[in-house]
Steps between C-alpha positions, in 0.01 A plus 500: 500500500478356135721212584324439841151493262667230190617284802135514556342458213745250494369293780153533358527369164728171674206483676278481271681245331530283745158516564157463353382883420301693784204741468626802410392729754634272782869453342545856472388570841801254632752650254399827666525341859855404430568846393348626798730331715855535342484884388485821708122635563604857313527270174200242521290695260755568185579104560196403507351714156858343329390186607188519356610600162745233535243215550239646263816483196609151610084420466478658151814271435324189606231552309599571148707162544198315607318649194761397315509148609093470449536654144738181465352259673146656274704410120647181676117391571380570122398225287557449128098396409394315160322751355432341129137430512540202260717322738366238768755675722319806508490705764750219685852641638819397274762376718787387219739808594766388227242574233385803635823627523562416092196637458387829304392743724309858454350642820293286712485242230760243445472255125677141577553224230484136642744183348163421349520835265170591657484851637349692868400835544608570892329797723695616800234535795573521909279209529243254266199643626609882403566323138169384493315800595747735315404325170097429539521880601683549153186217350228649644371678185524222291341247748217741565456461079559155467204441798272765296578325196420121703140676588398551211577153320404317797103530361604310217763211614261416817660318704880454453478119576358485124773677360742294719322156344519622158863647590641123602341331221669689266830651493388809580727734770752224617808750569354757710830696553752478187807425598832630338557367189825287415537479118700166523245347702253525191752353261555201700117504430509512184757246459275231745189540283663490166663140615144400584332604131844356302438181743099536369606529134769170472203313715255603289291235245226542278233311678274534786642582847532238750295473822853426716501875479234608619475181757849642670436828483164440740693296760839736482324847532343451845805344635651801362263745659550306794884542519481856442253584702735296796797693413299867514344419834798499634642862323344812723528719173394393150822365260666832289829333304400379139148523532409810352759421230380171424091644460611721272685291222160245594272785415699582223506138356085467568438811316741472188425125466136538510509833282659246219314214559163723406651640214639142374162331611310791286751444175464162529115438515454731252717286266282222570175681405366495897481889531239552290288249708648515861292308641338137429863376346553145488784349764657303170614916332790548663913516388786400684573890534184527673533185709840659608387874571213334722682234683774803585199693636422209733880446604490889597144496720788185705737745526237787633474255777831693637315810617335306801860406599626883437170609683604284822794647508352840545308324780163575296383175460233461786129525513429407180807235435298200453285661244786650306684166467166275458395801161907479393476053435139535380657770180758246488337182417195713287841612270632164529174349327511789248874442418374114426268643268719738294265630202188656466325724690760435783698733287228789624561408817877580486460803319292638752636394861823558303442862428319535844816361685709726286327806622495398865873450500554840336322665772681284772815646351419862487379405865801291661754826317221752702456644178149659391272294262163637619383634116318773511397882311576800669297786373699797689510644832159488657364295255394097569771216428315236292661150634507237166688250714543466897592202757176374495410500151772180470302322698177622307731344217519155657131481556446546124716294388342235754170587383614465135646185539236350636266609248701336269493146657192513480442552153789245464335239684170551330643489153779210570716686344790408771519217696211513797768440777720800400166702503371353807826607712515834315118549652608381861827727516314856332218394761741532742714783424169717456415411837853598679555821276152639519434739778224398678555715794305840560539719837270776543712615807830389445640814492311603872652170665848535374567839572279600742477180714388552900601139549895414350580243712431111399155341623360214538270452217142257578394438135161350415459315177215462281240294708132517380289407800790328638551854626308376825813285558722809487294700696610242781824594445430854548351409836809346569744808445216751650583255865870445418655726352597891546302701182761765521507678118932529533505131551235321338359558133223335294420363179192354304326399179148412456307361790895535682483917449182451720672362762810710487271803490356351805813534720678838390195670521438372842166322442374231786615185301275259664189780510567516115469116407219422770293762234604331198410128641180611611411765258708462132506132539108386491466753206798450278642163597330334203462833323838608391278828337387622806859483635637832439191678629566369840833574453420832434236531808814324736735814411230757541417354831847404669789756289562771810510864330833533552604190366674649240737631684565254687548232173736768304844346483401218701236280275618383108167405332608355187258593165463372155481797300331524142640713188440517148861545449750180492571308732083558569546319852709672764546448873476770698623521866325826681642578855404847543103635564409840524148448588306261638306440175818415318577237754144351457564511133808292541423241712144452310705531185723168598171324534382560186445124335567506136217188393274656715517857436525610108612824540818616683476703788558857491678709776441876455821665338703178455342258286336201422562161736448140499527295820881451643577183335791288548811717371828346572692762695760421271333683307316729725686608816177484719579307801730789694600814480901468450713214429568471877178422626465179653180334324244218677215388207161371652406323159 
């Protein structure tokens, strides 16, 4: 009976084999029909419970080897992920399985050296998108900080487009990531700039600089911006080999050569009998040590010229690119004219940008090594942390030293101490650099529209410049887009100043466009078309009439109404971009805010719980980001 069972069991399982598997229920019911029909009827139940057993072993069987064989096939289909966050591999799989193997392994992590020396940190993960959500699971609690942290700071850095401008005009943040470091890397660093200072030294003469220099240097830096720009458009990931390195022994160079130059410059001057008079020094005091130490200065502010082509290859050369290399030949050619100088009180102005240079290239070193340089007291736990000297207190710095600087032309130029040129160009460049470092930008809602946004995609934006009664003409436009084009809030925004806010008010707050300006031609214009006085009244009467109740509402993250906002604190004259309204007043107050003609009215107009405002102005949104609401935002000016 047990043989006639194996024989089958037997036929079953070569069955089975030759075949794809049955349902269960249905294969045992043959295997019993064949039983059925060979064996006597007095044994068809004991054969049939043996089968059974039989069947269900030879199922357990078949089972633990296909859970084998998916436990396999499971470590077979795990990935070796990049899991150093300073890597631009991060979070990409590592495919070189000869390194992997030489690799040092604990656990799920794996440490591989390169032929470059450089080092990975490898994460074992069944797939790329568990390693992802495995580590900002692991992230969370320090993400949730760094946002809380973001919130707060966001009142005071507005809108991160200023940062960003300041950011690419200096050399502020260009490695994002630090990369592992390679100690020979920085000595062939080393070794390239001290062959450029001993080639400085044998070239260098005691008299004034020549103006091949300076002439080559503005023809050969945009072709080089040019050619490295070329080469980085076509790299998907910003350049990591010698970069770092190399910004490190040039940081290193800026600040110890500009730490001695001060101190020389200092010794020097006061040898000549200038420090007890700094300023109103005659160009004819001057030394050849001091002619030297100040034409070095100006050979160094050619060699800062480097950072724009270290900051391209970090791909962060982009909005403000034209600005940062028009500011960078501009310093040149103002420290070209002081080098032809060389005495008198252009040794004040080396002492102090050289002192101010040496501080900024201290901090960019602490920075670059990640290492903390924010000075500040800490008075114990629970106690407030007294910050002497944070990120944006450098570029308070600058501003001084602008301001400074300029006073002293000035003076210069009206005593003739120094040569009127020299003083002239000194005026023009401060003048400038005031302008692009000062913060002009305010945002009374940034923080509401960039974390609390109901609208994130990109828009088109319909912004209406300054206009005067030319507004009529723009209200034409408006008629335009009210016939042609869908007013929906996710695809369309707008922005105004002035007589434009009027009109931009006018279409996200849903006002009849053509109703509107009929009123103004036959009402505002007979009274205040040769009274500019009487203007704002009707302006005022317009808005009570026309602006719906809820018009509010409807403008809040959909109008920009650009103000000029007063202070009695430097820089006195802000512009200030409001996109949010909680009440109806406050949009009134806006829009009749933007209108508010400086000749004609003598006191700035006040919006409850903000401020003081005159008119909109003509800000460059260089300056102030008022035209959209993101970067993305496609823009159409009605000017």
């Amino acid at each position: 009976m047990g043989s006639g069972m194996l024989k089958h069991a037997d036929k079953v399982k070569s069955k089975r084999g030759e075949k794809e598997p049955e349902d269960s229920t249905l294969h045992t019911r043959k295997v019993r029909k064949l039983h059925h029909d060979d064996q006597p009827s007095g044994q068809e139940e004991s054969m049939e419970e043996e089968t059974d057993e039989l069947l269900n072993r030879d199922g357990i069987e078949q089972e633990e080897q296909k859970g084998d064989q998916g436990k396999v096939e499971h470590k077979e289909r795990e990935f070796w992920i990049v899991g150093d966050p300073q890597s631009s591999e991060f979070g990409k799989p590592f495919l070189d399985e000869r390194l992997i193997r030489a690799g040092v392994r604990r656990g799920p992590y794996c440490l591989v050296t390169r032929e470059d020396e450089t080092t990975l940190l490898l994460h074992r993960a069944p797939s790329v998108a568990d390693f992802h959500s495995h580590y900002l699971e692991k992230a969370k609690p320090q993400i949730a900080a760094m946002e809380a942290e973001a919130r707060k700071k966001l009142a005071l850095l507005g809108d991160s487009r200023t940062s960003e401008r300041r950011a690419e005009l200096g050399h502020w943040d260009i490695i994002a990531m630090r990369p592992a470091f390679v100690p020979r890397r920085v000595i062939y660093g080393f070794v390239i700039f001290l062959l450029i200072i001993g080639t400085g030294i044998m070239l260098y003469r005691d008299e004034p600089p020549s103006l091949l220099l300076p002439v080559l240097v503005t023809c050969l830096y945009p072709i080089a911006i040019m050619v490295a720009s070329r080469i980085m458009m076509e790299r998907i990931q910003p350049a990591e080999k010698y970069v770092f390195e190399f910004l490190l022994v040039f940081d290193l160079y800026q600040t110890i050569s500009s730490s001695f130059i001060f101190i020389l410059v200092l010794l020097e001057s006061n040898r000549l009998g200038m420090l007890r008079h700094p300023w109103g020094n005659r160009a004819e005091v001057s030394s050849p040590t001091l002619r030297c130490l100040i034409q070095l200065h100006y050979y160094n502010r050619i060699l800062e010229l480097l950072d724009t082509i270290f900051r391209i290859s970090q791909k962060k050369f982009r909005t403000y690119g034209a600005l940062h290399f028009y500011l960078r030949l501009v310093n040149v050619w103002s420290w070209f004219a002081a080098a032809r100088v060389g005495g008198g009180d252009a040794f004040f102005i080396t002492a102090l940008d050289s002192a101010v240079v040496a501080i900024r290239f201290v901090v960019f070193t602490l920075s670059l090594l990640r290492l903390n340089w924010n000075i500040r007291i800490d008075f114990g736990m629970h106690a407030p942390k007294l910050h002497l000297f944070r990120k944006e207190h450098l570029y308070h710095l600058q501003v001084y030293e602008f301001a400074v600087l300029l006073l002293h032309a000035l003076l210069a130029l009206w005593w003739r101490s120094m040569p009127a040129g020299l003083m002239v160009m000194q005026i023009f460049v401060m003048l400038q650099g005031l302008f692009i470092f000062t913060d002009f930008y305010f945002s009374r809602d940034a923080e509401k529209r960039l974390w609390k946004r109901r609208y994130t995609e990109s828009r088109l934006m319909i912004s209406f410049d300054s206009s005067a009664w030319l507004f009529l003409y723009h209200f034409g436009v408006a008629m335009w887009f009210e016939d042609n084009i869908d007013k929906d809030p996710k695809l369309i925004g707008y922005s105004g100043s002035s007589g434009g806010s009027l009109v931009a008010g006018t279409l996200a707050s849903g006002i009849d466009a053509r109703a509107l300006s009929t009123w103004v031609i036959s009402n505002s214009f007979p009274v205040a078309g040769r009274n500019p006085f009487r203007l704002l009244s009707q302006c005022e009467q317009a808005l009570d009439i026309f602006l719906p109740k809820d018009a509010h509402l409807k403008s809040t993250e959909v109008l920009r109404v650009l103000l000029t906002k007063v202070s009695s604190k430097p820089p006195f004259l802000m512009g200030e971009v409001v996109s949010t309204f909680h009440t109806w007043g406050e949009l009134f107050a806006s829009l009749r805010a933007s209108c508010h003609i400086p000749l004609v009215c003598l006191l700035p107009y006040p919006v409850p719980g903000h401020g003081w405002y005159y008119d909109g102005l003509v800000w460059a949104s260089l300056f102030v980001p008022w035209r959209t609401f993101s970067e993305s935002d496609t823009v159409i000016k009605v000017r």
